[in-house]
N, C-alpha and C positions, 0 to 999 in steps of 0.2 A: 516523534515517532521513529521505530527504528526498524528496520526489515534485512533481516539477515541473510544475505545471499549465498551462504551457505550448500554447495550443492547443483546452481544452478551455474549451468555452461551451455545453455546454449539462447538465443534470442528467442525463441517460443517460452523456454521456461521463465527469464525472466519478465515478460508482457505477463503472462498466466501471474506472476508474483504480485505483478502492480495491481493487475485487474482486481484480486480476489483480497490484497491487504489495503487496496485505496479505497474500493467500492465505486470501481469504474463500470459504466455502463454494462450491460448484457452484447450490443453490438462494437465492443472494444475488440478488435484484433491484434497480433502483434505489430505493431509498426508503430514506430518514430514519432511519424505524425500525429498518432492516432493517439498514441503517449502526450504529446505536447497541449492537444486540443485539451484532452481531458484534463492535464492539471492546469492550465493556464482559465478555463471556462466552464467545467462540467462539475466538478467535484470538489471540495471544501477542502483543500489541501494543509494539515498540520502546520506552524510554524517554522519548524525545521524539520526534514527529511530524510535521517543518517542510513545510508546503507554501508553495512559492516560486512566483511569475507565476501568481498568483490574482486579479488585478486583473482581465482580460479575462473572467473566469468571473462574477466579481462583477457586471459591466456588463450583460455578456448573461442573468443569471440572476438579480437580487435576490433573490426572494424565496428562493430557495436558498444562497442567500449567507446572507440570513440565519438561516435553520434554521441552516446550516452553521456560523455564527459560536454560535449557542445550544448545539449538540452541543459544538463548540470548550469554553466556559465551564460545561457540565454535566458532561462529562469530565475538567476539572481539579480540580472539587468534588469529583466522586465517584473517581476514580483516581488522586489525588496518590501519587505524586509525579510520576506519568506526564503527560506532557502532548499536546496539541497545538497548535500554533502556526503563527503566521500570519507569513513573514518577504518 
């Protein structure tokens, strides 16, 4: 699966992105955590995960980028062979 990030710069837009292209719960808010639970326990997560034109996201957002990039690398530990990926 692939989710285009396209557009999104700030941390609401992309939680709103996961929520609604994952099929994350109705009480999913934007946060980290709340990210983590859901893919690690709540929802059937694809194989692989490639989020494309995440550069813009990145600029506008570091420090979200980088949680983002640490879920990235805690989710390939913990749910190999499952991934997510940065392309």
């Amino acid at each position: 699966m692939t989710l285009d990030l396209t557009g999104i710069t700030s941390k609401t837009a992309i939680h709103q992105l996961f929520k609604e292209q994952l099929g994350f719960e109705d009480w999913y808010g934007p946060s980290w955590d709340a990210f983590w639970d859901s893919i690690i326990a709540i929802v059937e997560m694809p194989p692989v995960l490639t989020l494309t034109n995440w550069q813009d996201f990145a600029q506008q957002c570091p420090r979200d980028m980088q949680l983002l990039r640490q879920v990235i690398q805690d989710y390939a530990e913990e749910m190999a062979p499952k991934r997510i990926e940065l392309a």
